[in-house]
Every structure is written in C-alpha cells, then in structure tokens.
C-alpha positions as CSV (number, residue, x, y, z in Angstrom):
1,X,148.3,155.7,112.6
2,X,144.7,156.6,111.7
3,X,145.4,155.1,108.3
4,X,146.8,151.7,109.5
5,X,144.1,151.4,111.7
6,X,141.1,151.5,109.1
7,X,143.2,149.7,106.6
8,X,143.6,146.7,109.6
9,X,139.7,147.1,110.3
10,X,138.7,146.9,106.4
11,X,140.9,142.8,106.3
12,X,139.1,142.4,109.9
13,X,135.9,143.6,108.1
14,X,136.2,141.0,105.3
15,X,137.7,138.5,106.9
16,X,134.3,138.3,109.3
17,X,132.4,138.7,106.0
18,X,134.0,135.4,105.1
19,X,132.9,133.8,108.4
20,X,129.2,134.8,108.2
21,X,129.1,133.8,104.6
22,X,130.8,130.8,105.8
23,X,128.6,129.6,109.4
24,X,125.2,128.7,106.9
25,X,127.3,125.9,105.1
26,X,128.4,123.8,108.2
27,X,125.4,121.7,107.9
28,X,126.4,120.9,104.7
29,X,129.5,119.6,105.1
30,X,128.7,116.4,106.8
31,X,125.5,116.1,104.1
32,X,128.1,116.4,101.2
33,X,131.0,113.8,103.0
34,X,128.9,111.5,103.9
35,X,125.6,111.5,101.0
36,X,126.4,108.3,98.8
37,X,126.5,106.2,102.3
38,X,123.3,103.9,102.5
39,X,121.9,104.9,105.8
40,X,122.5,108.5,104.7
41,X,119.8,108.9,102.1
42,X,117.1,110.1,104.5
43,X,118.5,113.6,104.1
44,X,116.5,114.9,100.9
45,X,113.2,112.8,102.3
46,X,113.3,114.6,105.6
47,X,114.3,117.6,104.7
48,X,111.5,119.8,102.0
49,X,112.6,120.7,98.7
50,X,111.2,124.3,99.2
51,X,114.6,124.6,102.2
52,X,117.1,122.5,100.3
53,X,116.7,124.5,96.9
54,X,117.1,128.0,98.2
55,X,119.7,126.5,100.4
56,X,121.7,125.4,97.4
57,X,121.3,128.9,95.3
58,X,122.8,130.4,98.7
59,X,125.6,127.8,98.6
60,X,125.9,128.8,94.9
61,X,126.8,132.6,96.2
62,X,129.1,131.2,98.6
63,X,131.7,128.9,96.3
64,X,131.4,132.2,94.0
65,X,132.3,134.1,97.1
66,X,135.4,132.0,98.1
67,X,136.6,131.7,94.3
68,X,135.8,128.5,93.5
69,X,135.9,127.2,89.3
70,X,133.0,128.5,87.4
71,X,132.0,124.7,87.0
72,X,131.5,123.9,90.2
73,X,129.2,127.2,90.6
74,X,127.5,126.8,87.8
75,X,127.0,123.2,88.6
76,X,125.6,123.9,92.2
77,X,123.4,126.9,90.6
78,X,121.9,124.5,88.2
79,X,121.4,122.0,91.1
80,X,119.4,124.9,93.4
81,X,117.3,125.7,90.5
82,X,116.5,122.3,89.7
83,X,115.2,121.9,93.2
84,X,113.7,124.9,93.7
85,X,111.4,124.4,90.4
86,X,110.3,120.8,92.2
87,X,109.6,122.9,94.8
88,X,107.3,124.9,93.5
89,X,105.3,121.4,91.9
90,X,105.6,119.8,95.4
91,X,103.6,123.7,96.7
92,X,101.2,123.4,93.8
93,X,100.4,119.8,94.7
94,X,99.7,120.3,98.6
95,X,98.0,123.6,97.6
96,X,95.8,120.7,95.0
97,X,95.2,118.2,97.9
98,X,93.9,120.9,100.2
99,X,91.6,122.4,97.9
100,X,90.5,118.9,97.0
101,X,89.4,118.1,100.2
102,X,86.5,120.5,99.2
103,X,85.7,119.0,96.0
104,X,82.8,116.1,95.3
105,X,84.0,112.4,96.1
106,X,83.2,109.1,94.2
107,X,84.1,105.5,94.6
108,X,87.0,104.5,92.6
109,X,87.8,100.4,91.9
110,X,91.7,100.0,92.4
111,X,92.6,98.4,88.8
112,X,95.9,97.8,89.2
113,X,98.9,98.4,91.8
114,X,102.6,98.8,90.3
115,X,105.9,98.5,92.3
116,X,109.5,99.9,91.1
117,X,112.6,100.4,92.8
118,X,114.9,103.3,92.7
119,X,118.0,104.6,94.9
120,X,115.7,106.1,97.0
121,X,113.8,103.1,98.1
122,X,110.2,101.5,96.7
123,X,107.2,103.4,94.8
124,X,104.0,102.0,94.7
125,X,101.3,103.4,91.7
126,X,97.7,103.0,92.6
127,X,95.6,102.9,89.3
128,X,92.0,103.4,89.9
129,X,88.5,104.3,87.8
130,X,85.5,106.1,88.9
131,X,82.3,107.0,87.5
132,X,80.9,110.4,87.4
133,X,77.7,111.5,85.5
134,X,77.4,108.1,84.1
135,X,81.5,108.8,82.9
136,X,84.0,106.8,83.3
137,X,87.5,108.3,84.4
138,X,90.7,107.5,85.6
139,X,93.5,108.2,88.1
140,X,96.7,107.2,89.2
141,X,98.6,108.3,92.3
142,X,102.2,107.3,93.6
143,X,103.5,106.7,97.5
144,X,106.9,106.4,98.5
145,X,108.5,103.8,100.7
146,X,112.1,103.4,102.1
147,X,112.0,99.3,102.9
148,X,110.1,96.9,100.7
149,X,108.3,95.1,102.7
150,X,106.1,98.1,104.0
151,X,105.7,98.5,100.1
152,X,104.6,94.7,99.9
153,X,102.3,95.3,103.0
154,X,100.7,98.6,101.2
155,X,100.3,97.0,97.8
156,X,98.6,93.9,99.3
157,X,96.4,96.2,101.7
158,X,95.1,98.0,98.8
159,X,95.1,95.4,96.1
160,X,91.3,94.6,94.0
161,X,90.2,97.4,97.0
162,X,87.7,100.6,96.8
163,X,89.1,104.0,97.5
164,X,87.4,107.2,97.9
165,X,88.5,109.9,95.2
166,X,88.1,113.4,95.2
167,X,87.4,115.1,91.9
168,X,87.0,118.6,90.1
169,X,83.7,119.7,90.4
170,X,84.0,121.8,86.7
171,X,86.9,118.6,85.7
172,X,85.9,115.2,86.3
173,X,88.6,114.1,85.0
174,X,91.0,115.5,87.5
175,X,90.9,113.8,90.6
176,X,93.1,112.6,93.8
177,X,92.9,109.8,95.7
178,X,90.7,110.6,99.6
179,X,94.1,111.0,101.6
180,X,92.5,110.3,104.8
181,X,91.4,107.0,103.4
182,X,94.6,105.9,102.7
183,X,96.8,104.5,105.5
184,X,100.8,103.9,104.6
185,X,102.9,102.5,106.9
186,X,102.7,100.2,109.5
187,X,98.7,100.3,110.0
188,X,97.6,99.6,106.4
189,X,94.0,98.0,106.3
C-alpha cells in the first residue's frame, strides 16, 4: 500500500508540475490566436521588450517541457533571444537619454523630416545640424506613430523648425534630440 501510494503522489507530483509550468502561458494564447489581426498589433508597443524576451525564452522551456518538435523550440528560442538582445539596446538607449539630460545643449536647424511606413504603423526621421566649437555636426532621431495623420501632424509641427540637442561633452558628435522639447501626439507645436 505504501508503495502505490508514493508511486500515485510521484504522476500527481508531475502532473501539477505540468500545470505550474503551464498557468505563465495563458496570456499567451490569445496574443498568439489572435496577432496577425489589425487592431491586435498594439501588443509588442505596449508591452517592453525587456518582459516579452525573457517571457519567450521561458515559453521556449515550456514547448521543450511538453515535447514539442525541436523546430518549434528552437524557433521560439531564437525568437526570445532576438528580443532580449533589443532589449538590452532599448536599456542602453534610456540609460543614454537620461545621462544626456546632463550633458551641454546647442541649437540644432531641422534639415530635413522623412516619413515611411511599416506593419507597425508610421516613423518619422528628424535630421538636424548643430554647431559646437565653431563644428558643425549632425543627428538624426526616429519617433513612432500608429495612425498617419498624427505622423503628418508631427512632421508638419516640426518641419524648417529649431530643436534643442543635447551632446557629449568629451563627443560632440554624439548627440540626442532635448526630449522635453519635443511634443508627439496630439499637442505638437
């Protein structure tokens, strides 16, 4: 009897080892049915790339878990790591505009604004010059929009404009555009 009883607890035992390995993919489910619909592709906007990659390696252990083909594992391994390592340039970038914020500004003349399109909606390109030390230099810098005519608005908000840059102290020639002098969305100047 003792025997029976700890081989039934040992296929209780994995059986709830299945559950808990499979309760963190639920929210995925309705993500993965329903991505390729239109009004669906707010889900990798809203959602960080620094949650959604480790989120896929751990989806990776679970179809390895439940036996699924190598190249669907391998496919969703290559997919976590793919986000992950943009997640770590999306990190490096905030940790850039934060320690920008600290660095020397100059005036920067908006040269030239470029729109394209995508499946995830409109980007707009800023080009701009500044001056430095009697130095001329140059920037660029990209925003993201999901209907066109907030891109329209942005591009013709900012067009033949002056921005405020801020640029390396020790590297003129790396800069970013003043953040808090740039207004997206509905109240564009």
């Amino acid at each position: 009897m003792c025997d029976a009883w700890t081989l039934e607890s040992r296929e209780l035992s994995a059986k709830a080892v299945d559950v808990l390995i499979f309760i963190p993919l639920i929210p995925a489910i309705p993500a993965a049915a329903t991505w390729w619909l239109p009004w669906e592709r707010w889900i990798p906007r809203k959602v960080p790339n620094k949650i959604i990659g480790p989120y896929l390696l751990y989806c990776t252990f679970a179809v390895w878990h439940f036996r699924a083909p190598w190249w669907l594992v391998g496919a969703v391994a290559l997919w976590g790591i793919g986000v992950c390592v943009i997640a770590v340039f999306d990190v490096r970038k905030a940790r850039r505009l934060t320690e920008a914020r600290h660095w020397p500004t100059a005036e920067a003349s908006v040269l030239g604004i470029g729109q394209t399109r995508d499946d995830d909606g409109f980007h707009v390109t800023l080009t701009y010059r500044y001056k430095v030390s009697d130095e001329r230099y140059g920037g660029s810098e990209s925003f993201a929009f999901i209907r066109n005519e907030d891109a329209a608005r942005f591009e013709e908000a900012y067009k033949e404009r002056t921005v405020t840059v801020h640029y390396r102290p020790d590297k003129p020639e790396v800069s970013v555009l003043a953040h808090e002098d740039i207004v997206v969305g509905e109240k564009s100047p």
